[in-house]
N, C-alpha and C positions, 0 to 999 in steps of 0.2 A: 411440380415446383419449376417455373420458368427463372432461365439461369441466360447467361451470355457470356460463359469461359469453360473452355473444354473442361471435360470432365480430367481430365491429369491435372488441372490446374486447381481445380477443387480441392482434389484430394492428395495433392501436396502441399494444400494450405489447410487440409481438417488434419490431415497425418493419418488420413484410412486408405484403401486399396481402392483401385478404381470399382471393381467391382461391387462393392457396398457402396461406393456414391452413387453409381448407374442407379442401383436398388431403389436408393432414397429417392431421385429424383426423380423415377421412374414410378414411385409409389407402390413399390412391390412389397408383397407382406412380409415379414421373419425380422425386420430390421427395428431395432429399440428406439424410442421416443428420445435418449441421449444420442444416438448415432446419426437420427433426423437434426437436432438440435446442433450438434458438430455441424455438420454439410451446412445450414441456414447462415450458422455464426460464421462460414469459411467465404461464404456465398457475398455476406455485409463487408467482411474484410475486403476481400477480392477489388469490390466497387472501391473503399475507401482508397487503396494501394491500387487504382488500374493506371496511374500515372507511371506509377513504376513498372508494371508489364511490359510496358513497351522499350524500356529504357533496357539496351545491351548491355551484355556483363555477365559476371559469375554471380549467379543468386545464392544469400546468404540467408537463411532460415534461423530468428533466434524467437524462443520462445519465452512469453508472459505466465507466469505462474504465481497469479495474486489471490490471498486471501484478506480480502477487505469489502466492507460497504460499498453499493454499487455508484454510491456519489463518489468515493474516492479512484473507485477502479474504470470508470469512465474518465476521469481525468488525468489516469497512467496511459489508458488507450487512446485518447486524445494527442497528450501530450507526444505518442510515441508513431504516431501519422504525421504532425505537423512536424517531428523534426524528416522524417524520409527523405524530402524531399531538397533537403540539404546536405543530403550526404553523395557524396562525387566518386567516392576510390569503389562502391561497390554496390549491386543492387541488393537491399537490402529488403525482408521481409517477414513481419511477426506475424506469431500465430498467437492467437489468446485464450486464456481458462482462466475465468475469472468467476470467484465464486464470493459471495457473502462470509460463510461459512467453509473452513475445507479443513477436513478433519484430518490428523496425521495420518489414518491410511490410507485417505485422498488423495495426500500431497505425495506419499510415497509411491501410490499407485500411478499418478499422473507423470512424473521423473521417471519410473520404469517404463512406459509407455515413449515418452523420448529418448531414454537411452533404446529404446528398443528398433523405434523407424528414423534416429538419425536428427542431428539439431548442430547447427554452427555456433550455440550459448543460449544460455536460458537466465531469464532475469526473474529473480524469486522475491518473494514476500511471502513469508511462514513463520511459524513456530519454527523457535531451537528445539529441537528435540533428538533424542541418540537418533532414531530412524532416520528421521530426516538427517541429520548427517551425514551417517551412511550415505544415503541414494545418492546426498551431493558429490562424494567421495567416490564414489562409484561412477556418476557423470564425468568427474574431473579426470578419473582412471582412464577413462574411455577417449578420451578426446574433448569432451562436450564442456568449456568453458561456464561456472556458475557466477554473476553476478548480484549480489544479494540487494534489494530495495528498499528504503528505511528502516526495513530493519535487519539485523543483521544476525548470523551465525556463528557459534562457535563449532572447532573442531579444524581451524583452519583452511578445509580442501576447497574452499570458493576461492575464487579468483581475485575480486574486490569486491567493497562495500559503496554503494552509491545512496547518498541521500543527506538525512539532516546530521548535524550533529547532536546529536540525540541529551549529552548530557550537558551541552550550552544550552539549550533548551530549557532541560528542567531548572538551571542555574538562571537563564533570564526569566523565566515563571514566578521562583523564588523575590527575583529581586524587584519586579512588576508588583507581588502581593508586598512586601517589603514597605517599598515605597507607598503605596495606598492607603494602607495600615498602619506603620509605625509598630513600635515593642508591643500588643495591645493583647489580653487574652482573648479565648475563645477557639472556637477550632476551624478547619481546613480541609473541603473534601478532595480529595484525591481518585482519579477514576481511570483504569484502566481497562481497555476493551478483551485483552487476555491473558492470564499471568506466563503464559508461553512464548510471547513477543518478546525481544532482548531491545528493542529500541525502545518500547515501554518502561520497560524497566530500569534502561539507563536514565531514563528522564523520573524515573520518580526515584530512583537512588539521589542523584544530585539535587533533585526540587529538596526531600526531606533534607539532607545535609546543610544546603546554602540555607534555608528558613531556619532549621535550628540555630542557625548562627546569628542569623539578619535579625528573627523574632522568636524568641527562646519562649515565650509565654503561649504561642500560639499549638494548637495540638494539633496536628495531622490524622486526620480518618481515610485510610484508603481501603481501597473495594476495586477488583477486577471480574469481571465477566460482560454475557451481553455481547461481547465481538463488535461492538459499534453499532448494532442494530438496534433501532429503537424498540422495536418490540422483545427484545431481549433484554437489552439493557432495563428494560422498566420492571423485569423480573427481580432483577439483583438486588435493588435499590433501599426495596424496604426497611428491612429488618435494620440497616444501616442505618439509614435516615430516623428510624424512629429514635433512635437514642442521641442525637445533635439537636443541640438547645438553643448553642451561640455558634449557630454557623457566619463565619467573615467572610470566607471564599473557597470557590472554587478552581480546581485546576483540573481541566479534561484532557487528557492525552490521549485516549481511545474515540471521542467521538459519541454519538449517541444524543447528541446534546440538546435535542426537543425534547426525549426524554427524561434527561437528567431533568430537567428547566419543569416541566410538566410536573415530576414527582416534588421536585421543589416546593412551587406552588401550592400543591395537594394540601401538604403540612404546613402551610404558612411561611415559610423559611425563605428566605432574601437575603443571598452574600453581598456584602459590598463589593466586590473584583472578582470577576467570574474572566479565567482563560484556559483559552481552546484553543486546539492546535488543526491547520489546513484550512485554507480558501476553498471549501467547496460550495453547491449550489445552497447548502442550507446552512451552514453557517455566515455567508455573504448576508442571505435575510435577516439571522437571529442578531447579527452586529449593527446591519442599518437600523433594526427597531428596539435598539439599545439595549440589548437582554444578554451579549456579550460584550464585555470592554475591551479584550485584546485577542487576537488571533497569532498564534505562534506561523509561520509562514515559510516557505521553502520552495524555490525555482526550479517546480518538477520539471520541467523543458528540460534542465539544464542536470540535473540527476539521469533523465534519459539520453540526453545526449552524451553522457560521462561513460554511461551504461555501453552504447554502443560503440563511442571510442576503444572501451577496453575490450570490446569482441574484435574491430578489425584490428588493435593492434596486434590480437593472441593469434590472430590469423594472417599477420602481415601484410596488411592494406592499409597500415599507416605505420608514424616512427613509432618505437615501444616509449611507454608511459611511465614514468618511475613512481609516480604516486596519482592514486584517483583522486582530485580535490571534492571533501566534502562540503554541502551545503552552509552557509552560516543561518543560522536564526534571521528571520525579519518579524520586527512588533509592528501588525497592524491596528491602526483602530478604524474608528468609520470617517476619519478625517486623509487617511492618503491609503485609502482600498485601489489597487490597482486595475 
């Protein structure tokens, strides 16, 4: 594997010892197809952050720990390059694990694995779960600052929450079907990517609430699984879909959405106001070619840059913060897509 940064530079951007990067790069046996995969992904990073190599200072190490579709988590990694280069009080440095899928004792394993070689904060995207808790609790014991991303944690031990507001959201969903529809029967699919998510789930506690009010006649069907993934999500869908007769609309909060739209189809069934939530690369297409009417939207830039405010202020590289501002709601359609 041809590289162009010392190996310490590697391997305090994969979080292994130099000697297992030597190995990988070296092509020596005994070493596992994830420990090559670490070094590769430390290898991509390196290039995209070699601006900041150069740049003096005290390096700050905070870690990405997303579980989300890879449209989405390419555009936290994105999002979390293009702010570095605007940050002055310190040299700043992510390392990423970004998984589709990452099952609780993934998540818990990957958090022990940081508390274990050392992290200046770690920005999460998980399930609430006790475990996970713990781990976070266990981080924040430690030193290790947790800032949780769209969606958030209970159990209090994180530090802040950065992202949408999760339950204006489901309330402008509500009033988006509202308005399109009127009082009118029929039902309302509701889709969540995992019932483990708390940002999920704040957005369909408030979506259900604000429509029973707005349109009392209309019946809410919700279904979670599938993780956002299309080929997952096209698992779930059946059994649900088979019994909606008078479907009006949809409301996706997890994603998946070629899928959902595909099984749609299958059975015949065409909501009137179909919305989704995130500008990513596939829903940008599915709204130009009219097959989404609204996209729920949120200024990940600016979640990331919240993110890493509140790591230097807990570190004292800037003034302290008295509240993380969260994200408001933006309703796109295909007439002001940014």
């Amino acid at each position: 594997m041809t590289h162009r940064f010392p190996i310490k530079e590697i391997a305090r951007q994969a979080g292994l010892g130099t000697a297992t990067v030597d190995r990988v790069l070296n092509d020596r046996p005994h070493v596992s197809p994830q420990t090559r995969m670490r070094v590769t992904a430390a290898i991509e990073e390196l290039k995209a952050q070699e601006g900041q190599l150069a740049v003096r200072g005290r390096r700050l190490f905070f870690d990405f720990v997303v579980e989300a579709p890879a449209r989405f988590s390419r555009e936290v990694k994105a999002a979390a390059e293009a702010i570095l280069p605007q940050i002055g009080t310190a040299v700043c440095r992510p390392r990423f694990l970004l998984q589709d899928v990452m099952e609780e004792d993934e998540v818990v394993a990957a958090l022990a694995r940081i508390l274990k070689r050392g992290s200046q904060g770690v920005c999460l995207k998980a399930r609430d779960t006790a475990r996970i808790r713990d781990a976070v609790a266990l981080l924040t014991a430690s030193g290790i600052p947790v800032v949780t991303l769209v969606t958030d944690i209970g159990g209090g031990a994180r530090l802040a929450y950065v992202g949408l507001d999760n339950a204006g959201a489901g309330r402008t969903a509500a009033y988006l079907v509202s308005q399109s529809l009127g009082d009118v029967p029929g039902q309302v699919l509701a889709t969540r990517s995992h019932e483990g998510f708390l940002g999920e789930e704040e957005r369909e506690t408030a979506f259900v609430s604000a429509l029973a009010t707005r349109c009392p006649k209309l019946q809410v069907i919700a279904v979670q699984g599938g993780s956002g993934v299309d080929f997952e999500t096209s698992k779930v869908l059946p059994t649900i879909l088979d019994g909606i007769r008078d479907l009006r609309a949809v409301y996706s909060m997890g994603g998946g959405n070629k899928s959902i739209l595909r099984a749609l189809s299958d059975r015949g069934l065409g909501p009137d106001i179909y919305v989704a939530h995130d500008l990513d690369a596939d829903n940008r297409t599915l709204i130009r070619e009219g097959r989404l009417d609204y996209i729920l939207h949120h200024d990940l830039k600016q979640d990331i840059r919240n993110a890493f405010n509140r790591f230097l202020a807990h570190h004292r590289f800037s003034s302290d913060l008295d509240a993380t501002p969260i994200s408001t709601v933006q309703v796109l359609t295909p007439e002001n897509l940014p």
